[in-house]
N, C-alpha and C positions, 0 to 999 in steps of 0.2 A: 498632696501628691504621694501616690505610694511608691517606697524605695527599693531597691532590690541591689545585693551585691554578691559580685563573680570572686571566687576566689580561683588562680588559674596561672594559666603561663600563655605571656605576652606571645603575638606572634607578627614580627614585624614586619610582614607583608601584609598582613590588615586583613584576612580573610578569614581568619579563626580564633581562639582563643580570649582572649580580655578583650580585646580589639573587636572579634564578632558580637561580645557578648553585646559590650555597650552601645555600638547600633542597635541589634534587637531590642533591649530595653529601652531605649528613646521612641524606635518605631511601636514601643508598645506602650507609652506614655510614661512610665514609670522613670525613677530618677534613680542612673546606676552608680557603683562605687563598685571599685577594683582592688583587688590584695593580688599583689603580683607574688606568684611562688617559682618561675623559672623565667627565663629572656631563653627565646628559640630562636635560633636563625633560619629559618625555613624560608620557602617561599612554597608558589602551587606545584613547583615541581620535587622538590628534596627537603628534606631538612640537614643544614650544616652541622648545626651544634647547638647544644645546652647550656645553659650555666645556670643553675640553683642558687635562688636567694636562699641565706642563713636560716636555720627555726625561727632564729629571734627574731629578724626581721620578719618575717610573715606572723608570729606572735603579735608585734608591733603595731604593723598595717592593722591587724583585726582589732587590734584594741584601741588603737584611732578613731575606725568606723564603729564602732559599738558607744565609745562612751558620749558618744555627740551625736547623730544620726542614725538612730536604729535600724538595721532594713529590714521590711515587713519578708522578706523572703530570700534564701542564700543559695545559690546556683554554684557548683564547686565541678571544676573539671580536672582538667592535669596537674597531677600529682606524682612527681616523679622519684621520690625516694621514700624510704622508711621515713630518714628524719623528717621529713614536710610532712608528712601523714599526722604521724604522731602531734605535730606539731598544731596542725588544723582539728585534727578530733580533739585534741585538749582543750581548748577554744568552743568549738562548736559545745562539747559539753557545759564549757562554763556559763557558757550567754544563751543556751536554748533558743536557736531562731526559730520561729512558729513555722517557717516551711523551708524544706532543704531537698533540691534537687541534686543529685550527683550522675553526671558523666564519669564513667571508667575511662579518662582516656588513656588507652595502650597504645594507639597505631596512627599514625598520620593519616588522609586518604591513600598518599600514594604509596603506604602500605609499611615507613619508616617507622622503628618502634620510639615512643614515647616514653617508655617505661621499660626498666629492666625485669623480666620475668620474675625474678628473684624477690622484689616488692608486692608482685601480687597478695603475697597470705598474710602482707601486712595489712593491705588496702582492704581484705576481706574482714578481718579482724577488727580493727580501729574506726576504720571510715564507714564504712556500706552501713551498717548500724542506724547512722544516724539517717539516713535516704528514707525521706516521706515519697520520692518515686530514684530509681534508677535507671539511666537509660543507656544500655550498651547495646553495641551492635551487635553485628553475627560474628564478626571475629571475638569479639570481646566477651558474648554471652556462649560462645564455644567454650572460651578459656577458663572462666566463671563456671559454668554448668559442667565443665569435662566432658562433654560428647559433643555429634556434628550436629550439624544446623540444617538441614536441604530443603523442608517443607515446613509450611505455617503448622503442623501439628508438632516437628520439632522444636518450632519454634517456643511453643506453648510448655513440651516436656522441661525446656532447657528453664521459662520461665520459672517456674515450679519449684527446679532445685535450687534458683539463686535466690527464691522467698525466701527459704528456710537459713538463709543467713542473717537472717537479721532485717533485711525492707520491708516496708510495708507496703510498697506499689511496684512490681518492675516491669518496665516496658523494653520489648526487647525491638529494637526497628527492623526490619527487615533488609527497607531501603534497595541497591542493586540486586542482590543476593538472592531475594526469595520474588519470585514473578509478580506482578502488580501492587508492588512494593506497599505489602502487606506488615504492619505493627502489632503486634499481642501485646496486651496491657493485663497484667494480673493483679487480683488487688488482696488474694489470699482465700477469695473461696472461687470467683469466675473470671476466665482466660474473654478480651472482650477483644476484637478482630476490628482494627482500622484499616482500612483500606482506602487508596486515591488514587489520584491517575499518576504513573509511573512515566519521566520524562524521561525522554533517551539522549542525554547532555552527557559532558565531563566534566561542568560549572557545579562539583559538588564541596569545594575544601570549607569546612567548619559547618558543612549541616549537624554533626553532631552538636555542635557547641551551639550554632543557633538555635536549635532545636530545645536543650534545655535550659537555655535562659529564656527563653519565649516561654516555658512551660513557668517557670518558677518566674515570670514577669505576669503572669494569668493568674497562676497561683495567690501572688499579690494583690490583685485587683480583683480578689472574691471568688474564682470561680472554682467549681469540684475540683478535683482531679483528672476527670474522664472528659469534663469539657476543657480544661487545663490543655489535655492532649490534643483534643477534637480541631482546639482553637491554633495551638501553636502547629501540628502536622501541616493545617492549610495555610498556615502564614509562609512555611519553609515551601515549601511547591510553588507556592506564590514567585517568591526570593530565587527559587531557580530557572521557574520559571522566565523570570526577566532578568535571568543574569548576564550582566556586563561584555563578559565575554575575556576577559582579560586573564594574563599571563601565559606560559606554554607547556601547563601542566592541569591537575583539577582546577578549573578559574574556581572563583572566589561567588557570592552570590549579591543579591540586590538585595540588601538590606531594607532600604525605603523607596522599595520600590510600588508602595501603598500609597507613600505621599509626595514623591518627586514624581516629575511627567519625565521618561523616557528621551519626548525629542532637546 
């Protein structure tokens, strides 16, 4: 069995974060493992509060999973300080996992920040380096790139500038933001245009995080890159598509919803 593990922050209403991650890797067969780096109080309408586990302990956790259970690939999301940064690219440089997707996450959906501005040139510096793909959105590839976003050809400019830090794949989603919720994947010489059918829901909290542990759970189980993406963009539309419907904000999505029956 291939294994795959999230490094992230818990979210205890079950719709994102560690929590979305390890559904998606179940539904995607693979066997996941978590290094918790913050406890969110959120739910689909707000986030409450933060509270950051220690360097040491997320040092800890990773060195747990590493000297017993290798995973064939490392999905790293929310990252909410210098010190956890620093803390996880030390790590990641020690143990070289063979594939590393990274989520930027800055923003909640419902638009609450996950990260202090102020962290960003850290995250740019230490972390994104080591991103065999990156996937931020439009707010996040705005932030990243320094210009706006309104068309899949901006989409592509903004990809371009965030190559040059350091990634070697960045996907930028488009998702609400840009019309038939169009994705540009660059891989350093061509900008490649995914496109699906664009649902008209608010069942969206933790497609980001689904999304890049689906990719780095495919990543695992052999495939490119481009089919990496191909594979996970339809599994998360799937997911929204039959979402739950649940709480009074962005609901949350259907994880298995491949392999439970609905009634």
């Amino acid at each position: 069995m291939k294994t795959v593990l999230t490094i992230a922050g818990s979210d205890c209403s079950g719709g994102a974060g560690v929590q979305a991650d390890l559904k998606t890797m179940a539904a995607h067969g693979v066997f996941g493992m978590s290094v918790i780096v913050s406890v969110v109080a959120e739910n689909t309408a707000r986030v409450i509060d933060i509270q950051d586990i220690s360097p040491r302990m997320i040092e800890e956790q990773i060195d747990a999973v590493f000297e017993d259970i290798v995973p064939d690939a490392v999905k790293i999301g929310m990252l909410s300080s210098p010190e956890c940064m620093k803390a996880v690219a030390g790590k990641l440089a020690q143990y070289k996992p063979a594939h590393i997707v990274i989520d930027p996450v800055m923003f909640a959906k419902n638009g609450d920040p996950l990260m202090d501005p102020a962290s960003v040139g850290t995250l740019i510096e230490t972390v994104l380096p080591f991103a065999e793909v990156l996937t931020p959105n439009v707010p996040e590839a705005q932030y990243l790139a320094d210009m706006e976003i309104r068309t899949p050809e901006d989409m592509e400019e903004a990809a371009r500038r965030i190559y040059v830090k350091g990634c070697r794949n960045v996907l930028v989603k488009g998702g609400k933001n840009i019309a038939g919720a169009v994705d540009v994947l660059f891989d350093g010489e061509t900008c490649h245009r995914i496109e699906i059918e664009q649902i008209d829901t608010t069942s969206t909290h933790g497609t980001g995080c689904t999304l890049s542990s689906a990719i780095a759970s495919n990543l695992a189980l052999g495939h490119s890159v481009p089919e990496a993406v191909k594979l996970s963009k339809e599994y998360v539309t799937d997911a929204i598509r039959h979402a739950p419907g649940l709480g009074h904000g962005c609901g949350p999505l259907n994880h298995f919803c491949r392999i439970f029956s609905e009634e």
